[in-house]
KEVEXDO-981010 format. One record per residue: residue in one letter; residue number from 1; x, y, z of N, C-alpha, C, CB in turn. Coordinates in steps of 0.001 Angstrom, whole numbers, plus 524288, in hexadecimal, padded with zeros to 5 digits. Last residue first. Glycine has a CB too. Example, Ala and Ser with C-alpha at 12.3 -4.5 7.8 and 13.67 -1.06 7.14 Angstrom:
<sites>
 residu num  n_xx  n_yy  n_zz ca_xx ca_yy ca_zz  c_xx  c_yy  c_zz cb_xx cb_yy cb_zz
      s   2 83232 7F736 81BA8 83566 7FBDC 81BE4 83264 8001E 81EBE 83704 7FDAA 8165D
      a   1 83386 7E9C6 81E78 8300C 7EE6C 81E78 83390 7F31C 81E78 82C2C 7EE87 82356
</sites>
This chain:
<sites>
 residu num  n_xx  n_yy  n_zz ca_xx ca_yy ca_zz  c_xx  c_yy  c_zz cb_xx cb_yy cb_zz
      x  66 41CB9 2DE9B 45B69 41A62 2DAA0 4567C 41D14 2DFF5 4537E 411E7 2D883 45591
      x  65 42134 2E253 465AD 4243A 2DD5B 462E2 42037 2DB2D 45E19 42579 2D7E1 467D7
      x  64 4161D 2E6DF 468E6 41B57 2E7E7 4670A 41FD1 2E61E 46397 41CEA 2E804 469ED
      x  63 40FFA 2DE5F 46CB3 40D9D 2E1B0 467D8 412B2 2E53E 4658E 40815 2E624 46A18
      x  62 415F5 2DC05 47580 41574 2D53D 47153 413A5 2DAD7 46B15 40C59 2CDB3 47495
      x  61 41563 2E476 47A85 419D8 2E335 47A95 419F5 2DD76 47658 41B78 2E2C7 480B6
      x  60 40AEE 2E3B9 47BF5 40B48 2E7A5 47B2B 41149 2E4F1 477FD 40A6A 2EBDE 48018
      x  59 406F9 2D8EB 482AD 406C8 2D96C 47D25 407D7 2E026 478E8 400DE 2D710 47C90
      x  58 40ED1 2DBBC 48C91 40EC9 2D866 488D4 40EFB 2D895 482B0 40B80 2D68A 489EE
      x  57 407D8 2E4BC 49142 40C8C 2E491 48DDA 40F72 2E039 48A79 40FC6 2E5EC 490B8
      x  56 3FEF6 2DE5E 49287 3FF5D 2E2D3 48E0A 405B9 2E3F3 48C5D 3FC83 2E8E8 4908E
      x  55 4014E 2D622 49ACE 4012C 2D5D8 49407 40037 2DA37 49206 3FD1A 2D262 49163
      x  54 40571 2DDCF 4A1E2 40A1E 2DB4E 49FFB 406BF 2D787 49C4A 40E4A 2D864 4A4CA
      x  53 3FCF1 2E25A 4A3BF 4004B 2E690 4A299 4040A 2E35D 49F10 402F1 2E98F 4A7D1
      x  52 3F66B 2DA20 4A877 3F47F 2DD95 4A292 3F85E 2DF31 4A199 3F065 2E25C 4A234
      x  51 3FD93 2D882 4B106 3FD71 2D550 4ACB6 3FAC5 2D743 4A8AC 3FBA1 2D0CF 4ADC2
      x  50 3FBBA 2E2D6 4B6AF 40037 2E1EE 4B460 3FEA3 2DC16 4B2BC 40568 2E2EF 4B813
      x  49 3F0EB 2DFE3 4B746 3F111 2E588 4B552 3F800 2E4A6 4B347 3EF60 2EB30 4BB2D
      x  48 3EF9B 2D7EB 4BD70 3EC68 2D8AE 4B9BA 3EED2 2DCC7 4B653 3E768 2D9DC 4BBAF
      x  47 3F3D6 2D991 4C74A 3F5CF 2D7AC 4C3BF 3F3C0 2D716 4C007 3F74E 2D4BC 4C47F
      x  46 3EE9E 2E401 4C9BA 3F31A 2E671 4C900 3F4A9 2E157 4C6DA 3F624 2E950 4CDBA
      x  45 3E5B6 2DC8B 4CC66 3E4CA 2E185 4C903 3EA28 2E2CC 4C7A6 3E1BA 2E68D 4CBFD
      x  44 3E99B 2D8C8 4D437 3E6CB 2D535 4D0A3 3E5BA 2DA6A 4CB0F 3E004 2D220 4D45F
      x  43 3EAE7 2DE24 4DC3D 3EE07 2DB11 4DAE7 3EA78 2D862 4D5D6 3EFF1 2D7B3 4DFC4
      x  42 3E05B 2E1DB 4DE90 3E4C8 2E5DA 4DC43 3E926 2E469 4D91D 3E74E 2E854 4E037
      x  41 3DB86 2D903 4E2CE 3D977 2DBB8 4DE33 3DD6D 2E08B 4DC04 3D3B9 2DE0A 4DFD9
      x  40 3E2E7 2D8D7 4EBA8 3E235 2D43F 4E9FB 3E082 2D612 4E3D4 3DE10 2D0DD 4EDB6
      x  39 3E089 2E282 4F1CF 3E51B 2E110 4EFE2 3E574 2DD26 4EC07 3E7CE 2DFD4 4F378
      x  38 3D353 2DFF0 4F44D 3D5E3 2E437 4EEEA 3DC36 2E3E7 4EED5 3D439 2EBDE 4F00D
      x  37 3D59E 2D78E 4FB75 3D3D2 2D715 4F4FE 3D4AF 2DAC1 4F0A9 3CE7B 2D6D2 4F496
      x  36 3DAF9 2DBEC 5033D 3DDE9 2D7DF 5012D 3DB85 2D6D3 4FC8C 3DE65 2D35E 50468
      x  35 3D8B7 2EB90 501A8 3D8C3 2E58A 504CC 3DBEE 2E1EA 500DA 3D1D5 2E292 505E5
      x  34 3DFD4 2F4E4 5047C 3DE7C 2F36C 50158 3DC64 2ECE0 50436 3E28D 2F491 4FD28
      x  33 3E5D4 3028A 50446 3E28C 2FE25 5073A 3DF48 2FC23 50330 3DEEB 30025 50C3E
      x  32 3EFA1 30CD9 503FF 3EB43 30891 50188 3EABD 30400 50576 3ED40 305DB 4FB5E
      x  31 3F2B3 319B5 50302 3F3E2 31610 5060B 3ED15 31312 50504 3F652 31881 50C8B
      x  30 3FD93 3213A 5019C 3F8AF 32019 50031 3F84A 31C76 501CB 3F729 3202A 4FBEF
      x  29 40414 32E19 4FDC5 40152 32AFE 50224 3FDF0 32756 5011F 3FEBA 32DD3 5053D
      x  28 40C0E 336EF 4F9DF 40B69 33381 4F92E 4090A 32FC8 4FD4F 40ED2 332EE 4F768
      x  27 4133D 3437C 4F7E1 413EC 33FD5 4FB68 40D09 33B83 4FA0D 41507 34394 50256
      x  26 41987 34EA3 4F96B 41716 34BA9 4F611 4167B 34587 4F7E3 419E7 34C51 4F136
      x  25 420B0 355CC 500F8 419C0 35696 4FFBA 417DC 3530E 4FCAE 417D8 35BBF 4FCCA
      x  24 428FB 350ED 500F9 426A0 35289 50568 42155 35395 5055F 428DA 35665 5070B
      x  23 427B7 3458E 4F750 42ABE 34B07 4FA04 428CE 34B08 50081 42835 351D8 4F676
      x  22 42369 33D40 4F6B1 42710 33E9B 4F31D 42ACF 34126 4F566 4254B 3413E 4EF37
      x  21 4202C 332ED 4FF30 42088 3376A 4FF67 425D6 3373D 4FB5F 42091 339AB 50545
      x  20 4168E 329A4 50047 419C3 32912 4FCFB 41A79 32F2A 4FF6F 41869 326FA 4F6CD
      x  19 40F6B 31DE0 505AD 41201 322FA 50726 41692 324C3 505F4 4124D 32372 50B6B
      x  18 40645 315B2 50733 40AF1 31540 50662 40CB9 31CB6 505F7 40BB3 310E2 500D3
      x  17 4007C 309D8 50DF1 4013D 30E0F 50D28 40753 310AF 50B25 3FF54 30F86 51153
      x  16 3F735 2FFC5 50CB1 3FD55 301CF 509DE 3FC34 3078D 50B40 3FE95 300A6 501EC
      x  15 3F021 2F4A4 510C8 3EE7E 2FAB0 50EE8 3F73E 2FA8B 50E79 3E943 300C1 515EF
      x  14 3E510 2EAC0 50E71 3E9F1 2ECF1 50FD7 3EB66 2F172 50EF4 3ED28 2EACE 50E4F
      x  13 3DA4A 2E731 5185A 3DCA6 2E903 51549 3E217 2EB48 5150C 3DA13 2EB3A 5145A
      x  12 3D409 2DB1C 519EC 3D7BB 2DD9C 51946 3DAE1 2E15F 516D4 3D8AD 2DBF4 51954
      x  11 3C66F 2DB92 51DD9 3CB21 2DB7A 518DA 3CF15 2DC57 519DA 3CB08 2DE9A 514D0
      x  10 3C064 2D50E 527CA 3C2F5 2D9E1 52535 3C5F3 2D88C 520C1 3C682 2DCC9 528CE
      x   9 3B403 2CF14 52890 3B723 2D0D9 5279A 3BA55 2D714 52666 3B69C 2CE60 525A6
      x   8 3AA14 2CCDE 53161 3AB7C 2D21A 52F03 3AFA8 2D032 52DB7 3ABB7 2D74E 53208
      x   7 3A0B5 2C269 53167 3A540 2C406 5336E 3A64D 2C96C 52EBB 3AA06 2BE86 533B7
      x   6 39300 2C4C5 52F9A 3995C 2C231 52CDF 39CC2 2C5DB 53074 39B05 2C387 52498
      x   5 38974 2C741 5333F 38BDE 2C35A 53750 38F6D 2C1B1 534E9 388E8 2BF02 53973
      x   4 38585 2D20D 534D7 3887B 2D02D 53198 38BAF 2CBFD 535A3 38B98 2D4B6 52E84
      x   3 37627 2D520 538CF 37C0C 2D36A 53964 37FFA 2D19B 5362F 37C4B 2D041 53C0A
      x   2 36C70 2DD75 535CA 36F7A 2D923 534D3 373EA 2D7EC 53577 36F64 2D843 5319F
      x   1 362D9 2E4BC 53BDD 36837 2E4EE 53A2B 36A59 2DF68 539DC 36B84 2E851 53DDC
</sites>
């Protein structure tokens, strides 16, 4: 058997919980964990995704005005 002589790291992870009720019977639960890189890769995706958004509309709104 072979030894792992690297120190063990941990990740940090972050988590949200959140808890929505409509009524008495309808009601809403959920709850996320996430580390500091997949926040990091989420963030990077959601600004990716609203700057596509804001040139499509762009050239949507420039194809109008001709």
């Amino acid at each position: 058997m072979v030894e792992n002589d690297r120190p063990t790291t941990t990740v940090p992870v972050h988590s949200a919980d959140v808890s929505l009720m409509i009524n008495k019977d309808a009601g809403f639960r959920a709850r996320a964990e996430i580390t500091s890189g997949g926040l990091l890769c989420v963030a990077g995706l959601v600004s990716a995704i609203l700057l596509s958004t804001a040139v499509l509309v762009h050239v949507a709104v420039r194809a109008s005005r001709r």
